[in-house]
C-alpha positions in Angstrom: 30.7 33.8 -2.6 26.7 34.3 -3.0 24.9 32.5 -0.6 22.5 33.1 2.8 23.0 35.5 4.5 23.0 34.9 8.5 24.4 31.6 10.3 21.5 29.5 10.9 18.6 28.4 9.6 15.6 27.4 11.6 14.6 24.5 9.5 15.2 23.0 6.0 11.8 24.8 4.3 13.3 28.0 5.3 16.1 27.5 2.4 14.8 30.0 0.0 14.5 32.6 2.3 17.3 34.0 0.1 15.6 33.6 -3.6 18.1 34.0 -6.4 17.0 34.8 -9.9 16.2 31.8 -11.8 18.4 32.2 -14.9 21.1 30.9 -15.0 24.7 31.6 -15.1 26.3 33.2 -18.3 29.2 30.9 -19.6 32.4 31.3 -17.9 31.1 32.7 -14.6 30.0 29.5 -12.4 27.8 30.6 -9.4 28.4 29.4 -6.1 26.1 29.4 -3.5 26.4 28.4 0.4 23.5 26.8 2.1 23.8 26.6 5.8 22.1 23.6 7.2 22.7 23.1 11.0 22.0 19.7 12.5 21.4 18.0 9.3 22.4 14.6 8.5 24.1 14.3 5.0 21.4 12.6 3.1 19.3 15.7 4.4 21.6 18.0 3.8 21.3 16.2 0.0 18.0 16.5 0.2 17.7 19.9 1.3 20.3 21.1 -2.0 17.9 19.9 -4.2 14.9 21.2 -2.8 16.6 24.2 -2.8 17.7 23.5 -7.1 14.2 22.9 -7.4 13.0 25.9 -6.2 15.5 28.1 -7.3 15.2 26.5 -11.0 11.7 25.3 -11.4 11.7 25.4 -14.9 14.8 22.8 -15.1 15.1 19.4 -13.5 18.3 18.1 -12.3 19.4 15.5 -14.6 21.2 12.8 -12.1 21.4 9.6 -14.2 24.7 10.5 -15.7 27.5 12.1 -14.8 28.1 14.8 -13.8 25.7 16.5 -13.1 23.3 18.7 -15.3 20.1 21.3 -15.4 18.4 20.8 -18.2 15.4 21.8 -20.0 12.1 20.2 -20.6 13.5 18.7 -23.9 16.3 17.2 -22.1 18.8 19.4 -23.8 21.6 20.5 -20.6 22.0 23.9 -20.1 24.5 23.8 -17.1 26.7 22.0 -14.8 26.1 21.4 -11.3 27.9 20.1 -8.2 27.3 19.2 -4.6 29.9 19.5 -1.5 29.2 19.0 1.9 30.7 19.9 5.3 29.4 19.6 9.1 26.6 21.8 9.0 27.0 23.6 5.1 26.4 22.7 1.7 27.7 24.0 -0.6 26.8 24.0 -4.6 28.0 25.3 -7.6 26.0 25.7 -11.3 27.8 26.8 -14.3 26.0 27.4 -17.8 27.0 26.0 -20.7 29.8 23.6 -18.6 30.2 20.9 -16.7 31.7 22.0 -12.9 33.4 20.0 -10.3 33.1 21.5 -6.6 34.9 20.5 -3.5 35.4 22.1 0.3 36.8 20.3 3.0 37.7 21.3 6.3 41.8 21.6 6.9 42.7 19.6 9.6 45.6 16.9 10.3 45.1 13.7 8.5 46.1 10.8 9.9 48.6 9.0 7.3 48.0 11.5 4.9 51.2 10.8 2.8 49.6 7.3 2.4 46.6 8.5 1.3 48.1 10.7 -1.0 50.4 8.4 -2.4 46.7 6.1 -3.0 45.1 8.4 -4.9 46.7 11.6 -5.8 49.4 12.7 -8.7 53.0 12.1 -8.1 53.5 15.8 -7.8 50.7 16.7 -5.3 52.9 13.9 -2.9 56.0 16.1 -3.4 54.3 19.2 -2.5 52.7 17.3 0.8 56.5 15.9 1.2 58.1 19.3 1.1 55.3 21.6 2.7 55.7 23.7 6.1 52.1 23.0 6.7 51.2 19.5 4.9 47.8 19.6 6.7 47.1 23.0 4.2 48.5 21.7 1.4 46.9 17.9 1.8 43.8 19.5 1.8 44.5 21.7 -1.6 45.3 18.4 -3.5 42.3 16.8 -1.7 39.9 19.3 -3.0 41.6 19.6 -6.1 41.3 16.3 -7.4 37.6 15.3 -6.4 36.8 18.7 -7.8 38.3 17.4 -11.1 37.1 14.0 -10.6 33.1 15.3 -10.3 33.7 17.5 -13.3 34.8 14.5 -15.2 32.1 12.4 -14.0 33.7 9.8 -12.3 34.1 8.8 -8.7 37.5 8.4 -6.6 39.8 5.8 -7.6 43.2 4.9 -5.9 45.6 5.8 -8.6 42.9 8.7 -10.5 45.0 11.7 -9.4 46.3 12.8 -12.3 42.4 13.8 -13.6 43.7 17.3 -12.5 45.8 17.5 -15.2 42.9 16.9 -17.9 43.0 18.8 -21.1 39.9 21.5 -21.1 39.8 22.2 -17.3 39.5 25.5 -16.3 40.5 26.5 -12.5 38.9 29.1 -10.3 41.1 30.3 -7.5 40.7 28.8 -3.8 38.1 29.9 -1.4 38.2 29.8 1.7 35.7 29.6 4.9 37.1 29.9 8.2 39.4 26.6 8.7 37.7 25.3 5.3 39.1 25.6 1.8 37.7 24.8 -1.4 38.1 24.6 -5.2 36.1 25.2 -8.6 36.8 23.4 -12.0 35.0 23.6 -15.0 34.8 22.4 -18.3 32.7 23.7 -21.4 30.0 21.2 -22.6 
């Protein structure tokens, strides 16, 4: 993944002390960049992502009155996708041109009643693979990611019973990352 290099930043006006170019991605090739952010509450953390959009972008604005989220130009007219995930101490953002992307990361760890809250609010088939996995903690967290990825690129927010958004006509998967004990997901769909 692009991103910062290092593993802390000193404080939140630092965040462009890696400057990327300010066009944007070609179609088809989503960029994803990782923003470390060290004792930061989430609404900083928020604040500090588009800070850093705003810097990176200055001749877009981030269009946040509908979903999901776009850049676009002056004339209003969206030019890419974007998408916010946080975890203790990261944030992490994705910006695709010419689509609309959904972005996820969570850390894997054991869920407490996860078969119950994958049964909520994920696909039928996602429950089978939790069900039948050697390491449901792993997999949990694939299905997780997987479906508010889908759900963001879609523009809409969880629902108990939205879990088969994944399987939406025109969504393009990117392979897994991962990050240490984290694990995330990509999806996009062209405008």
């Amino acid at each position: 993944m692009a991103g910062f290099s290092g593993s802390t930043m000193e404080k939140p006006d630092s965040l462009m002390a890696y400057r990327p170019a300010a066009c944007l991605p070609e179609p088809g090739c989503p960029r994803v960049e990782v923003l470390p952010l060290p004792g930061l509450a989430r609404v900083q953390q928020s604040l500090c992502v588009r800070q850093w959009l705003q810097e990176a972008y200055p001749q877009y604005r981030l269009d946040e009155t509908a979903r999901p989220y776009r850049l676009c130009d002056a004339a209003g007219q969206a030019l890419a996708g974007v998408s916010f995930s946080y975890m203790a101490g990261w944030a992490v953002l994705a910006i695709a041109g010419g689509a609309d992307v959904g972005l996820d990361i969570c850390e894997v760890l054991p869920v407490p009643d996860a078969l119950a809250v994958a049964t909520l609010y994920l696909s039928a088939s996602a429950v089978r693979q939790i069900r039948a996995a050697a390491n449901p903690a792993q997999v949990f967290a694939q299905e997780w990611v997987r479906f508010e990825a889908a759900l963001k690129c879609q523009g809409q927010g969880i629902a108990e019973g939205a879990g088969e958004a994944v399987n939406a006509a025109g969504l393009h998967w990117h392979p897994f990352f991962t990050a240490g004990s984290a694990i995330g997901v990509l999806v996009t769909r062209p405008f």
